[in-house]
Structures are given as C-alpha cells and as structure tokens.
C-alpha positions as a printed Julia matrix, in Angstrom:
297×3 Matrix{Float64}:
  98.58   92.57  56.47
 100.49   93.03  53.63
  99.09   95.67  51.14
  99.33   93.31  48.32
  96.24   91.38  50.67
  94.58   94.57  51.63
  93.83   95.63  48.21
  92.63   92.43  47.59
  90.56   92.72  50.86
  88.82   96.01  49.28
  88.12   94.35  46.19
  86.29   91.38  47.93
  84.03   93.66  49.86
  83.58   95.68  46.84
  82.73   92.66  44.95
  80.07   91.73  47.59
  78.8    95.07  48.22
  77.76   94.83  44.52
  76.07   92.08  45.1
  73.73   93.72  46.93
  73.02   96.63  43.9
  73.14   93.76  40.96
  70.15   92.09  43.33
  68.06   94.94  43.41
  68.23   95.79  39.95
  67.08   92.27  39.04
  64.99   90.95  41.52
  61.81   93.27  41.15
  61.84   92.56  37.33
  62.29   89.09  36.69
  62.31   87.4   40.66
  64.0    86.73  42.86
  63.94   82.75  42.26
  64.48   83.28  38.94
  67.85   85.89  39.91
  69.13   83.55  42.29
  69.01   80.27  40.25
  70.73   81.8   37.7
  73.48   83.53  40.04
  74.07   79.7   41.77
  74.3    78.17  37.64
  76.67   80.76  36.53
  78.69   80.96  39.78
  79.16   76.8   39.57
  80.29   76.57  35.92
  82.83   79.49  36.59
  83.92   77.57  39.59
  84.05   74.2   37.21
  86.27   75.71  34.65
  88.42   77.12  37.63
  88.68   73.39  38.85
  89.48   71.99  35.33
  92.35   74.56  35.23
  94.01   73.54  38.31
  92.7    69.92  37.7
  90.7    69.68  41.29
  88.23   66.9   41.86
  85.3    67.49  43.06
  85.12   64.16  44.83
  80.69   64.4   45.17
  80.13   60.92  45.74
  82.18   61.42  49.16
  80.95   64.31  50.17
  77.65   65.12  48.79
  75.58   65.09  52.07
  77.82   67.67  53.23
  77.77   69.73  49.48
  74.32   70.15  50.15
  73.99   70.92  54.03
  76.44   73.75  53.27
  75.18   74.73  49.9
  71.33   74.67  51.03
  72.01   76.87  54.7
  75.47   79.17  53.07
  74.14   79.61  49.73
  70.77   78.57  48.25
  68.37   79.66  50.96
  70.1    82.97  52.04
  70.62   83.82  48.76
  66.91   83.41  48.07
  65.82   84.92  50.89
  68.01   88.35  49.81
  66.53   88.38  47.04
  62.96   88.08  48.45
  63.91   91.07  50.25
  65.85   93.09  47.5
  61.91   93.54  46.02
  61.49   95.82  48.48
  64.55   97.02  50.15
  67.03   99.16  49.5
  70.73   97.78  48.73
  72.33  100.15  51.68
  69.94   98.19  54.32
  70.0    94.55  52.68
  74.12   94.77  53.33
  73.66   96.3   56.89
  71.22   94.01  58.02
  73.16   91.2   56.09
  75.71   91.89  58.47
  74.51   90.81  61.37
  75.66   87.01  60.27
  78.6    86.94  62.4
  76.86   87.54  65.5
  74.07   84.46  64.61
  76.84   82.49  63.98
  78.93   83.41  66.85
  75.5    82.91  69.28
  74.68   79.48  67.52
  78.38   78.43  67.9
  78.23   78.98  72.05
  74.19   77.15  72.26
  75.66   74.23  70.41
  78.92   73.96  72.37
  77.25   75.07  75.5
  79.77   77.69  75.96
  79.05   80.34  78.18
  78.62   83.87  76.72
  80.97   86.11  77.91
  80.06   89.94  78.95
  81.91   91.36  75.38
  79.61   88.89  73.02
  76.56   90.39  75.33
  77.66   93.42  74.83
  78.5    92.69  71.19
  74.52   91.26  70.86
  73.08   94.07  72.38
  75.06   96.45  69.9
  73.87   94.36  66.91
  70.17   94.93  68.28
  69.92   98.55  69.39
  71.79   99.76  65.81
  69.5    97.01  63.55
  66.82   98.81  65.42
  67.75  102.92  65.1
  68.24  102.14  61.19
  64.85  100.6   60.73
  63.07  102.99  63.5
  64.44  105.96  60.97
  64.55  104.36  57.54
  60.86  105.25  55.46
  60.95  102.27  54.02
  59.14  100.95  56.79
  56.02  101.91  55.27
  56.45  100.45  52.19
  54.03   97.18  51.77
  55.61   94.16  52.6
  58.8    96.04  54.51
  58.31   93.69  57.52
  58.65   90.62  55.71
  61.26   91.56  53.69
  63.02   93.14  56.89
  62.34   89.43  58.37
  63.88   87.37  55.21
  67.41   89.25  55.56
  67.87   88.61  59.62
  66.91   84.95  58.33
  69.47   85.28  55.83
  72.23   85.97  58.22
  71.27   83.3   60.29
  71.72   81.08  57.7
  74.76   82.22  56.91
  75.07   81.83  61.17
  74.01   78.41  61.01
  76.37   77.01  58.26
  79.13   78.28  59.95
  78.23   76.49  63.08
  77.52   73.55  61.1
  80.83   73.86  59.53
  82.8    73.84  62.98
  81.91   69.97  63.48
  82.19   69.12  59.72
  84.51   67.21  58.24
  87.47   68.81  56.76
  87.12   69.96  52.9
  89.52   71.86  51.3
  87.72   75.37  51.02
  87.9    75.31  47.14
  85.88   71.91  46.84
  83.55   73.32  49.32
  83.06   76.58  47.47
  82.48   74.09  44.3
  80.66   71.97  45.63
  78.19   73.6   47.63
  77.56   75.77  44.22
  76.26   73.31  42.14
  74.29   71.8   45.25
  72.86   74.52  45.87
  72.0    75.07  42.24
  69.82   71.74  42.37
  68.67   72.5   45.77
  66.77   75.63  44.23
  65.01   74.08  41.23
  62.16   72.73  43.39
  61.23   76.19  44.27
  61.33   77.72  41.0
  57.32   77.59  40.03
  56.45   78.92  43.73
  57.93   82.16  42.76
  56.4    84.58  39.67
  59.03   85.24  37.3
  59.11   87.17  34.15
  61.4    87.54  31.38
  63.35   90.31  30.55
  65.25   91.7   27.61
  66.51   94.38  29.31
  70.15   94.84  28.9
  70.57   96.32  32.62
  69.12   93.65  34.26
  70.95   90.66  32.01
  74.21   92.43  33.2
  73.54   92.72  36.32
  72.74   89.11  36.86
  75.73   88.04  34.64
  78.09   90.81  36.97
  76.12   88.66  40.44
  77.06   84.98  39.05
  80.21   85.57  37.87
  81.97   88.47  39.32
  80.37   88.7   42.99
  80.03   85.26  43.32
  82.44   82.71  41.2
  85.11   85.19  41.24
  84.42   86.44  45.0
  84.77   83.06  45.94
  88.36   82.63  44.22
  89.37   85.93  45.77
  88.4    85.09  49.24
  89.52   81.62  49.66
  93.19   83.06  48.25
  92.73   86.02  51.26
  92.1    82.54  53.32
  95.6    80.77  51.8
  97.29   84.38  52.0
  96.57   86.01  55.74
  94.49   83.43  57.86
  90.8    82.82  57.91
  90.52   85.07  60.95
  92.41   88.1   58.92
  89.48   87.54  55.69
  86.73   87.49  57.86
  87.47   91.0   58.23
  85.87   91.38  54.94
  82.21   91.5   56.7
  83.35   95.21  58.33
  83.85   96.43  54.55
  80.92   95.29  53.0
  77.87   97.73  54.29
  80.18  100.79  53.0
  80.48   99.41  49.9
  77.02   98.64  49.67
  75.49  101.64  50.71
  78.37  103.57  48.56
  77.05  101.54  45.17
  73.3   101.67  46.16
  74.09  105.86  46.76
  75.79  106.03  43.19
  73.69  104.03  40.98
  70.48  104.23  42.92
  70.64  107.34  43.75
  69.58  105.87  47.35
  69.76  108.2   50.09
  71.92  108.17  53.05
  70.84  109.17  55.91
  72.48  109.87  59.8
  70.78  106.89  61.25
  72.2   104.84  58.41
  75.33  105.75  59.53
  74.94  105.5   62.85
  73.01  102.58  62.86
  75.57  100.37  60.68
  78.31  102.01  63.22
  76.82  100.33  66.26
  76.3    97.1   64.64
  79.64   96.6   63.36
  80.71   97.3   66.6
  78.81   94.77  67.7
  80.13   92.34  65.29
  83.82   93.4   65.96
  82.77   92.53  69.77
  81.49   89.19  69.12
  84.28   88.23  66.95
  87.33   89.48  69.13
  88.39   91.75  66.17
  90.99   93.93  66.43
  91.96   95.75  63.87
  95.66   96.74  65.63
  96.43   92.97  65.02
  95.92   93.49  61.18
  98.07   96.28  60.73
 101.17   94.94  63.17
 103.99   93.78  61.55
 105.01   90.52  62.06
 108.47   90.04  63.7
 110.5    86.96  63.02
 109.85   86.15  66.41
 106.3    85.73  65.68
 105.53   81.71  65.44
C-alpha cells in the first residue's frame, strides 16, 4: 500500500474513531434521535455540494428502493442505535463492540448463500465471542442502569451494518459515491418518523454543537469521501482494513478527552476480537505491505 494511502487509511479510522467520542458527548444531553438526525442532515448536504462540484446525479427516481434499503440497515438504524447506547457507554467499548460488524456480515453472507463455514470463520466467530465477552465480564460499566440494553443496541448495530453488506452483495450495481449520497438523505427521511419517540432537549452548549457539527461533517460526509477514494485508490478489500484501526482510535480519543480508563481486559479483549475479524475476513496484513511487481496482474 502506498504510504500516500496509508496515511489516508489512519486518517479514516481516526475520523471514525471520533465518531464514537463526538456521540458520547452529545447523546446524553440532547438524544440520541435528536444527534443522529442531525449527523444524517449535515452529512447529506456536505455530500450534495460534493456532487454539485463534480456534477454527479443522484439518479433517485431509479434507485430509490435501494437508497433506502441501504440507508435504513447501513446508516439510519445503526446509527440510532449507537447513539442509544453512547447514553450509557463508554466511547472505548461502543468502537470495540462496533467492531464486530464484519463477522455479522461475513455469517449473514454464508446463511444467505448457503455456503458452508469453514473451520477459520469458526474459529474467527468464536474469537469475536470469547473477547466481546472478557471486555464486558471486566468492564464496571456493567452495573450501570440500562448497561444491558445499551450493550444489546451496539451488537444490533453491527449487524446492521452485517446485514447491508449482505444485502449489498445481490444489489444492483451503484457507483459507491451515489450510494454514499443517496443512502444519506434516505436515511435522513427514514429517521424523522422516530423523532417524537425519543426525549430530546436543546442545548446551547458550545461542546456539544461542535461535536455534532465535527460527527455530520467531518466523521461522516468527509469520512465517506475519504473512504470511497481508499476504495478508487487500493481495492475495496485493502479499505476494509480500516475496521482493525478504528477501536484504537476510539479508545485513544475516549482516554484523552474522557479521561476514560483503559484497562488490561480492554486490551485484551479488543485483541481477540480483531483477531477474530481478521479470521473471518481472510486478512492478511503481509498482502498490504508487499510490493507489487510488474508481474502482478
């Protein structure tokens, strides 16, 4: 991977991992409905001014059914169900647990094909499980009120994210642009329904408005634009890698501007279920760092 890629690789994971700080400064003061709509507005008007730059059509009367399959199960829903859970838990766990979408997706993917699973995505599975379980069997947040719930909406989260991505196998092809666009402002719509089931409050304060103007624009409209570039750049299969890089930058922001502690199991515990992820997914991270030979087709 050319370094030129890899720095932008570190800035995409650093981007999300914020995500995951900006969240839980916002959620518990103004809700997480509330957080989320305005990340999904913010993040599709940055994404419409992109398009008016480079003069791409949106094309929503073709593909609207498929704007809002993606943007309800990769964007409006997950998103809302983080920030359910950023009320209660800490930013270092929401990213770990967050991380488990690759291996939903990967599991989904082989039910719906009915391919077998092989002994390294059992192996990968059981991983994800046993270090998901030594964080939470350690971490005190466990008896905090609502923990369990909370703990619940971020697994559901990443099997959202799991289920858009095996939705997205059989879907017609979208340039991944349009689909970031599009799915935006569908989700964006989506979410309005939902608004008065949540309790939301305004707030003046100038932390929070920054940190939801830093999660629409910055982690999400700009995130997108960086990783769909990592996409044109290296290879879908090379940005993916991103997901490995995101827990360490979210427990390294929650640690600095939380002043959340870190603990051995926390460490040990998102070990083990990147592991598992890097088994599910066939990662390698020798092929990353191998130079390509002219030979290579």
């Amino acid at each position: 991977m050319p370094l030129k890629s890899l720095l932008q690789l570190l800035l995409l994971a650093a981007l999300w991992g914020g995500s995951f700080l900006f969240m839980r400064i916002a959620a518990p003061v103004i809700g997480p409905a509330v957080m989320i709509e305005l990340r999904l507005f913010l993040a599709a008007l940055f994404l419409l001014l992109i398009a008016r730059l480079l003069r791409r059509h949106l094309q929503a009367g073709q593909h609207w059914k498929h704007f809002c399959m993606l943007g309800w199960f990769n964007t409006a829903l997950p998103f809302l169900l983080l920030g359910f859970a950023a009320q209660t838990l800490s930013a270092s766990l929401l990213s770990i647990l967050n991380a488990t979408a690759p291996i939903w997706g990967n599991l989904l993917i082989s039910l719906r094909y009915r391919k077998p699973l092989t002994i390294k995505t059992l192996c990968g599975l059981s991983a994800g499980i046993t270090g998901v379980g030594l964080i939470l069997g350690f971490d005190p947040v466990l008896v905090q009120e609502g923990s369990t719930v909370a703990i619940i909406a971020v697994l559901a989260a990443a099997l959202c994210y799991g289920i858009a991505s095996c939705y997205a196998q059989g879907a017609d092809h979208v340039e991944p642009f349009t689909n970031a666009h599009g799915s935006m402002w569908a989700a964006t719509f989506l979410l309005l329904p939902l608004l008065p089931f949540f309790p939301a409050q305004a707030s003046g304060d100038p932390q929070v408005i920054g940190a939801v103007l830093l999660l629409g624009i910055f982690c999400t409209g700009c995130a997108y634009l960086l990783y769909f570039r990592l996409i044109a750049d290296v290879g879908a299969s090379s940005a993916i890698t991103v997901v490995f890089l995101v827990p360490a930058f979210g427990v390294l922001w929650g640690h600095l501007f939380l002043d959340e502690q870190i603990g051995w199991h926390t460490i040990v515990g998102a070990s083990i279920v990147l592991c598992g992820v890097a088994l599910v997914t066939n990662f390698n991270p020798l092929a990353l760092l191998r130079k390509r030979r002219p030979t290579d087709v």
